[in-house]
TORLO-458665 format. One line per 8 residues: for each residue x, y, z of N, C-alpha, C. Coordinates in steps of 0.2 Angstrom, whole numbers, plus 5000, padded with zeros to 4 digits. Example, Ala and Ser with C-alpha at 12.3 -4.5 7.8 and 13.67 -1.06 7.14 Angstrom:
BEGIN
5066:4972:5039:5062:4978:5039:5066:4984:5039 | 5064:4989:5035:5068:4995:5036:5064:5000:5039
//
This chain:
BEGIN
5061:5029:4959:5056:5026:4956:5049:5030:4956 | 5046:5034:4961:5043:5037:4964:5044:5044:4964 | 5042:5049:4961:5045:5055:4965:5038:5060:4963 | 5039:5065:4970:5036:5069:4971:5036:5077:4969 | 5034:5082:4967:5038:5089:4967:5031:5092:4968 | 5030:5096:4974:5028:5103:4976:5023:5100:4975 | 5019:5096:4979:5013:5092:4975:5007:5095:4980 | 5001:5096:4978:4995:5100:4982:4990:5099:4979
4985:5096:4983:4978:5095:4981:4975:5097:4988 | 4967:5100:4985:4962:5105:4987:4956:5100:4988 | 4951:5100:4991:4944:5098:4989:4940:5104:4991 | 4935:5106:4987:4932:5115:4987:4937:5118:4989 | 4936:5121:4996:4942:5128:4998:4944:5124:5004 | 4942:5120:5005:4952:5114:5009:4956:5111:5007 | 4964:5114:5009:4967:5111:5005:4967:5105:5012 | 4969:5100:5008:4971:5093:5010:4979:5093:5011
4982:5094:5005:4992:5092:5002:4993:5098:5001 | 4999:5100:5002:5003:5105:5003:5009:5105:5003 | 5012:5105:4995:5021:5108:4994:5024:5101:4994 | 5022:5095:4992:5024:5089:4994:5031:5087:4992 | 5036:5086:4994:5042:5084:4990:5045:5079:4994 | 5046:5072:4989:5049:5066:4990:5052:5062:4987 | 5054:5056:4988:5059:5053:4982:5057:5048:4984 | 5054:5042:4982:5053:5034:4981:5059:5028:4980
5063:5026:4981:5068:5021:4977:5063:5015:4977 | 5066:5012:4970:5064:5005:4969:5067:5000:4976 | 5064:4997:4980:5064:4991:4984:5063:4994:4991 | 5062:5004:4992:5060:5004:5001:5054:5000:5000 | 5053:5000:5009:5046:5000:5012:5046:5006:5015 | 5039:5013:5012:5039:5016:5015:5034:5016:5020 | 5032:5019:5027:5028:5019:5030:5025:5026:5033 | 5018:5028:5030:5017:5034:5030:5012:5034:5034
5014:5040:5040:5009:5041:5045:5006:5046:5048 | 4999:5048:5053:4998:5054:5052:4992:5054:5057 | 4991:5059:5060:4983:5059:5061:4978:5057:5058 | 4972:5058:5059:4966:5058:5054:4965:5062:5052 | 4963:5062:5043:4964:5070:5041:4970:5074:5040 | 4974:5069:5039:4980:5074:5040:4980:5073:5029 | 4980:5067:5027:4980:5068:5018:4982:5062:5016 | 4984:5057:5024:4987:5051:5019:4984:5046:5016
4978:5045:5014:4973:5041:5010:4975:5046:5004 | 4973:5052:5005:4973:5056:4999:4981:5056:4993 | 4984:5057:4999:4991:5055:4996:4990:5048:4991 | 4990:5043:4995:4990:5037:4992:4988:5035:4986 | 4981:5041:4986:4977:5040:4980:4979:5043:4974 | 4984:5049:4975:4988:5053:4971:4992:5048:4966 | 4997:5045:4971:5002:5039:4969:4999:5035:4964 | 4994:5034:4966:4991:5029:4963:4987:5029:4954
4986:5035:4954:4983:5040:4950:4975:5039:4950 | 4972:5039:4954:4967:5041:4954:4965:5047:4955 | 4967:5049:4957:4967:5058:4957:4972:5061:4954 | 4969:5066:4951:4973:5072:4948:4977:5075:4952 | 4983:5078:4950:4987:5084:4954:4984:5089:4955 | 4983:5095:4959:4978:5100:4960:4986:5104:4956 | 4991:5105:4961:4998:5107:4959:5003:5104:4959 | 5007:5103:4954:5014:5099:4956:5015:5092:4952
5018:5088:4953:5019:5083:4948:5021:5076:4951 | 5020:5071:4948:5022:5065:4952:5023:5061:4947 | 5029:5058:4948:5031:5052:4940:5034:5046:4946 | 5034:5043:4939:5034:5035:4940:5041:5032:4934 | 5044:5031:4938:5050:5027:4930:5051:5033:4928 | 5053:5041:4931:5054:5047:4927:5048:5048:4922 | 5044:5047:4922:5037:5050:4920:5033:5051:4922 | 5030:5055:4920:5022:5060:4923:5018:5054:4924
5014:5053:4931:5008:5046:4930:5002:5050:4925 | 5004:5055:4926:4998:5056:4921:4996:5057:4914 | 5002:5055:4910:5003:5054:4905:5003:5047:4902 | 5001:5041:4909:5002:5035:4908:4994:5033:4906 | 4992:5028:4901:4986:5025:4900:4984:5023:4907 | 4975:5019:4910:4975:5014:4914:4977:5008:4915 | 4978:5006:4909:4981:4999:4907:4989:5000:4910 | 4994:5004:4907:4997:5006:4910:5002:5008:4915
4998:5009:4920:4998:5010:4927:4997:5003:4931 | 4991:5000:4928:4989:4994:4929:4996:4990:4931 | 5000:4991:4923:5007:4986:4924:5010:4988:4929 | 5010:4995:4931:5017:4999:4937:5014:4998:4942 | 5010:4998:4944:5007:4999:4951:5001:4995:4953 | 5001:4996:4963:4993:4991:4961:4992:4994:4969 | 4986:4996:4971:4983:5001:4976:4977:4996:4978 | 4981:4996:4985:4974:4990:4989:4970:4997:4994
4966:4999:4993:4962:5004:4997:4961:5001:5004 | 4959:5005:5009:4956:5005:5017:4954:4999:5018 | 4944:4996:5012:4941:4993:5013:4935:4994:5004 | 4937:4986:5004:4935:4985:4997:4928:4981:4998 | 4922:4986:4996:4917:4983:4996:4913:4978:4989 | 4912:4971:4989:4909:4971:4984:4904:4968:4984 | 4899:4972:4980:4893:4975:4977:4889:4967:4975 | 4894:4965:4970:4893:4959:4964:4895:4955:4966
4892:4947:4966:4895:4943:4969:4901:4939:4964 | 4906:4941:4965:4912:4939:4963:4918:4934:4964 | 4919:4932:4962:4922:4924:4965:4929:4925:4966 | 4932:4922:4970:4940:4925:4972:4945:4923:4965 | 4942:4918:4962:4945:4915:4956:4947:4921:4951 | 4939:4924:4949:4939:4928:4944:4944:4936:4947 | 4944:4938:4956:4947:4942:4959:4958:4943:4955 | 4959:4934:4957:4966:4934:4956:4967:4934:4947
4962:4932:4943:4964:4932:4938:4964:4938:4935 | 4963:4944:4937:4961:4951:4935:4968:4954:4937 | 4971:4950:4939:4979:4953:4942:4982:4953:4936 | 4981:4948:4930:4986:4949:4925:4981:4954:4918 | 4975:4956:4919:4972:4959:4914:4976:4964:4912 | 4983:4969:4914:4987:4972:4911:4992:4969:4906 | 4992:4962:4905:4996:4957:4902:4994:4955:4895 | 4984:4957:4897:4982:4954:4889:4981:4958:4887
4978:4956:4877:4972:4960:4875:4966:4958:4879 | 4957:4961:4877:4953:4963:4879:4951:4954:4879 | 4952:4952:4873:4947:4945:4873:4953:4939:4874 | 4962:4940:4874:4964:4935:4876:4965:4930:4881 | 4965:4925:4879:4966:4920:4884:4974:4920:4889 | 4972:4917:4895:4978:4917:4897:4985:4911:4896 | 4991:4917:4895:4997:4911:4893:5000:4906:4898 | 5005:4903:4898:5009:4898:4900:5012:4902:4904
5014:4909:4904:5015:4915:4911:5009:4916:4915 | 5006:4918:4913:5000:4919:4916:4998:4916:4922 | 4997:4907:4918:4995:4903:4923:4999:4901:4928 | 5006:4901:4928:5011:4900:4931:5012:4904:4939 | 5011:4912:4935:5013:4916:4941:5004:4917:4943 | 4999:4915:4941:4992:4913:4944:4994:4908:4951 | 4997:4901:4947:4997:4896:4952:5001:4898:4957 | 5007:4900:4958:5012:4903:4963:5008:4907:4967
5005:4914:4964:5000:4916:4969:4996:4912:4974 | 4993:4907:4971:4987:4904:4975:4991:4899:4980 | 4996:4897:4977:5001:4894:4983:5004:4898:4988 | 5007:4902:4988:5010:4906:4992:5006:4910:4996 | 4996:4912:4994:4994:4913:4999:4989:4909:5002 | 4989:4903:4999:4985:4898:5002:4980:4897:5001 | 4977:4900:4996:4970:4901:4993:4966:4896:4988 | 4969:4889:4989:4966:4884:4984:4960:4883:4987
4958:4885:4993:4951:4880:4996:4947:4887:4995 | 4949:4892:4993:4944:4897:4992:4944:4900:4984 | 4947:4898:4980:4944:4900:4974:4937:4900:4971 | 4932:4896:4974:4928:4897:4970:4923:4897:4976 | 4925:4903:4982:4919:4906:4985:4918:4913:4982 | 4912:4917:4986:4910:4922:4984:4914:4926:4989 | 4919:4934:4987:4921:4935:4990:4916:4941:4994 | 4912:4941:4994:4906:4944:4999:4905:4940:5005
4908:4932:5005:4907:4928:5011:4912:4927:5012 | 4919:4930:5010:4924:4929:5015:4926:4935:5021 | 4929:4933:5026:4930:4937:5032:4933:4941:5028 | 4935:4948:5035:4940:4954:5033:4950:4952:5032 | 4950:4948:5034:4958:4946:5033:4957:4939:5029 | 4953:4936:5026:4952:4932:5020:4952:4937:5013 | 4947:4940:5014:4946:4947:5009:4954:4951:5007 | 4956:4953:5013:4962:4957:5012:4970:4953:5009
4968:4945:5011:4973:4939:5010:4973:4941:5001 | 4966:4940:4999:4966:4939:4992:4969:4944:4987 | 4965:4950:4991:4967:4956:4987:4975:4957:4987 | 4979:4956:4993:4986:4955:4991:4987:4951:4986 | 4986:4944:4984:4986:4940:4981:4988:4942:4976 | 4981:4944:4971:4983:4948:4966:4987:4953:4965 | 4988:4956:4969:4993:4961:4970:5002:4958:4968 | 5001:4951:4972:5006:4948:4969:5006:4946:4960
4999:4943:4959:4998:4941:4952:4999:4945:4948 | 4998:4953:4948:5000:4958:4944:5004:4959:4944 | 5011:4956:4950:5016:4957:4947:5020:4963:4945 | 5017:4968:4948:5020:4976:4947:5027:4978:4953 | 5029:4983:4952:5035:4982:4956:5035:4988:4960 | 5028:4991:4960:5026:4997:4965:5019:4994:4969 | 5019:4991:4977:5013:4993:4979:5009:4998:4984 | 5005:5000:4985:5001:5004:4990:4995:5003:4993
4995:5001:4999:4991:4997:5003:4989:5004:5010 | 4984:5005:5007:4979:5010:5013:4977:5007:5019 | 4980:5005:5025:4978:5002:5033:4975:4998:5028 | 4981:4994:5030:4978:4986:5029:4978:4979:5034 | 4978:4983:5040:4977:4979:5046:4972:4981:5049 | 4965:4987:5044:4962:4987:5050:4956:4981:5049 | 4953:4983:5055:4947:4975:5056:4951:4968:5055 | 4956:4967:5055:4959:4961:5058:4962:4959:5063
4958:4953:5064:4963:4948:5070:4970:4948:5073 | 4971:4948:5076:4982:4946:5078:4982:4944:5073 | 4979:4938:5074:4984:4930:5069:4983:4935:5063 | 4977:4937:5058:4978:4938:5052:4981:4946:5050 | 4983:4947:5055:4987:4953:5055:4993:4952:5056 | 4997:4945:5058:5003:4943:5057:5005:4941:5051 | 5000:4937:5049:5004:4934:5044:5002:4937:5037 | 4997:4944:5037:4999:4946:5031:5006:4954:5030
5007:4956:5038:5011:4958:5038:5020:4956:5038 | 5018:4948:5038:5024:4945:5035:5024:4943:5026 | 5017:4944:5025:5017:4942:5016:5019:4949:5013 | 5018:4954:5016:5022:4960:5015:5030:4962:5015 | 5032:4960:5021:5038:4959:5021:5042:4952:5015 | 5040:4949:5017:5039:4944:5009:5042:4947:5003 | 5037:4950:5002:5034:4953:4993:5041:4958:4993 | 5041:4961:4999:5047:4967:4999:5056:4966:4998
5055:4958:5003:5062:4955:5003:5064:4954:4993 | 5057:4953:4991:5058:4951:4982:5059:4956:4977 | 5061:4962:4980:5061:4967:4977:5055:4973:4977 | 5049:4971:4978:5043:4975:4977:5044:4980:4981 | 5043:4988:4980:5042:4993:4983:5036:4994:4987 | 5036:4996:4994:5030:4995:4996:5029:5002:5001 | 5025:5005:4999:5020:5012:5004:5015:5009:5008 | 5017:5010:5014:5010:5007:5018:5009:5014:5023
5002:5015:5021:4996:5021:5025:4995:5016:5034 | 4998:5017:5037:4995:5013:5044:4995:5018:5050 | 4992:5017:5056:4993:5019:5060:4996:5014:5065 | 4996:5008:5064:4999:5002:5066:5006:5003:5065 | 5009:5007:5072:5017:5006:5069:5022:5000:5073 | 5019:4996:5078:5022:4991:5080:5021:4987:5076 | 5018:4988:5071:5020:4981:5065:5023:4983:5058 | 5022:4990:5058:5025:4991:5051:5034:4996:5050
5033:5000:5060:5042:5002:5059:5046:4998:5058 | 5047:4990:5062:5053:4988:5059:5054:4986:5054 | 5048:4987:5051:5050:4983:5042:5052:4988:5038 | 5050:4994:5039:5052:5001:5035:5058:5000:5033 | 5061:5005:5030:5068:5008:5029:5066:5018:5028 | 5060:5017:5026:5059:5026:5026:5051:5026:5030 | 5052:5032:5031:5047:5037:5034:5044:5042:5032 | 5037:5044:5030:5035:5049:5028:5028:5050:5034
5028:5056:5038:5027:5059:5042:5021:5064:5038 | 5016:5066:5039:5011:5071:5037:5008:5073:5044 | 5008:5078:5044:5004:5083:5050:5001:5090:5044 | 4995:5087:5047:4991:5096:5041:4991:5097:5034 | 4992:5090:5032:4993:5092:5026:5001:5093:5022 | 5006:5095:5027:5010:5095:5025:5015:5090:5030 | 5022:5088:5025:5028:5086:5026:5030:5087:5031 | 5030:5084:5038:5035:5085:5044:5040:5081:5045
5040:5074:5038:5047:5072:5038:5046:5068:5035 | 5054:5065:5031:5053:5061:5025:5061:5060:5025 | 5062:5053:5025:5067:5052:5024:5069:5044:5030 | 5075:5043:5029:5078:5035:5033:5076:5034:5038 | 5074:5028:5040:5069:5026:5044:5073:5029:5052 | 5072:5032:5055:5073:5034:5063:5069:5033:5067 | 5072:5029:5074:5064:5033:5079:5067:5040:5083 | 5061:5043:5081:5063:5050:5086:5055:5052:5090
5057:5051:5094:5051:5053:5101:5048:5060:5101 | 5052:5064:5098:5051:5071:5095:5046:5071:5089 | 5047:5067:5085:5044:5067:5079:5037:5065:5080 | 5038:5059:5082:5030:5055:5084:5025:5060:5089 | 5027:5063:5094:5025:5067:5098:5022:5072:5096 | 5024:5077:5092:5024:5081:5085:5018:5079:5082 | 5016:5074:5081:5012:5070:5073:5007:5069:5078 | 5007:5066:5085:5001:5060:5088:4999:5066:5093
5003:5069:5096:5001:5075:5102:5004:5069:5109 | 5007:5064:5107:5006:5059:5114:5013:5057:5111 | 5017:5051:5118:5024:5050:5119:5025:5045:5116 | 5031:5040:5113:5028:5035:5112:5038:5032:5115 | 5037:5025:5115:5044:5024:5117:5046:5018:5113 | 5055:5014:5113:5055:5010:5108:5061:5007:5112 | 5059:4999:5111:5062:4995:5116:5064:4989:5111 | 5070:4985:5113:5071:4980:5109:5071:4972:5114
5068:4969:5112:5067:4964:5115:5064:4959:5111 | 5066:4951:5114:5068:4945:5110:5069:4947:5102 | 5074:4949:5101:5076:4953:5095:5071:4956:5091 | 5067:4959:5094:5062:4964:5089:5061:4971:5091 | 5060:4974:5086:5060:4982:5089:5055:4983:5091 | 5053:4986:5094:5045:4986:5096:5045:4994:5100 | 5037:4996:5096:5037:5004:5099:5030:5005:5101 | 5029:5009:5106:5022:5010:5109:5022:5014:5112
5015:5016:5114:5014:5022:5119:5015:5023:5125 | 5018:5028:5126:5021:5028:5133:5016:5030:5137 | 5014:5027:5145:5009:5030:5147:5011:5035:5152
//
């Protein structure tokens, strides 16, 4: 679905990415992790197409992303960043209905589709008592609630979500890491940027690793003590209990 080749981005004389080579299937969860600084935002943002390739190439469906329109990509993919600030007072209403603007022309109305997979949206994440707040007055795992949301309403079958647990609660960091898992059991492809791996390795099936810019590993989900130790400079251990896999730092 995804694929990467020798892929390398710079900003002035740093590089960031280096020689990147990967493969995407339609329905993993990937979960990509790294120090700070190491390029995984930057990666993400590659995927995404907001950035240019500096070297290398990345396609989507066996095609270059960068020979895709905005609209486009809009249909294939949908990219929730770290922290979405907004400016404008924007209402969560008009937030979720911008989920299908890759479905219309400029000045259509929306169809019998539209509204369908709109309502499903707002029912699945429970959003009827907030559509018509200001999304500048909702919390951080309100805000993050919605932006998934849409992310369902677009309806795309690629998503990528940059630490999307951080500034949240337990509670709201449970239960959107279950609407992920969700989205994922339905087919949706899912890359998630976290350093939160006690909630995002058991859902994985792959691993993408970045130290320095470059690849220290990429492929079927493993836990290796070596690997993580490598990445974090620190030990980490992995225990299974009341049937959940659970991973932590070893002190």
């Amino acid at each position: 679905m995804v694929e990467a080749r020798n892929l390398s981005y710079s900003a002035g004389s740093r590089t960031i990415l280096r020689k990147l080579d990967f493969s995407i299937a339609r329905g993993d969860f990937v979960l990509v992790f790294g120090q700070n600084g190491a390029g995984k935002s930057t990666l993400l943002r590659l995927l995404a197409g907001m950035l240019p390739a500096e070297k290398g190439e990345i396609s989507l469906g066996g095609k270059s992303t960068a020979s895709f329109s905005k609209r486009e990509l809009a249909a294939r993919l949908c990219y929730l960043p770290q922290s979405a600030d907004f400016v404008l007072p924007i209402l969560v209403r008009d937030i979720l209905w911008a989920g299908r603007y890759p479905y219309r022309s400029f000045f259509g109305k929306p169809g019998g589709l539209d509204r369908e997979i709109f309502a499903a949206g707002v029912e699945q994440f429970q959003l009827g008592g907030l559509l018509e707040r200001n999304m500048q007055t909702l919390s951080g795992g309100e805000r993050k609630k919605v932006l998934l949301a849409s992310a369902f309403i677009q309806d795309v079958p690629l998503i990528l979500l940059d630490e999307p647990l951080s500034f949240l609660d337990p509670g709201s960091a449970y239960h959107l890491v279950r609407m992920l898992e969700a989205l994922n059991r339905e087919g949706k492809t899912i890359v998630v940027v976290s350093h939160e791996l006690e909630h995002f390795f058991p859902l994985a099936n792959k691993l993408l690793a970045l130290k320095n810019g470059a690849l220290s590993y990429f492929g079927a989900k493993v836990f290796s003590a070596e690997l993580l130790r490598d990445v974090y400079q620190i030990s980490f251990r992995r225990i299974q209990a009341a049937g959940r896999e659970i991973i932590f730092v070893q002190e």
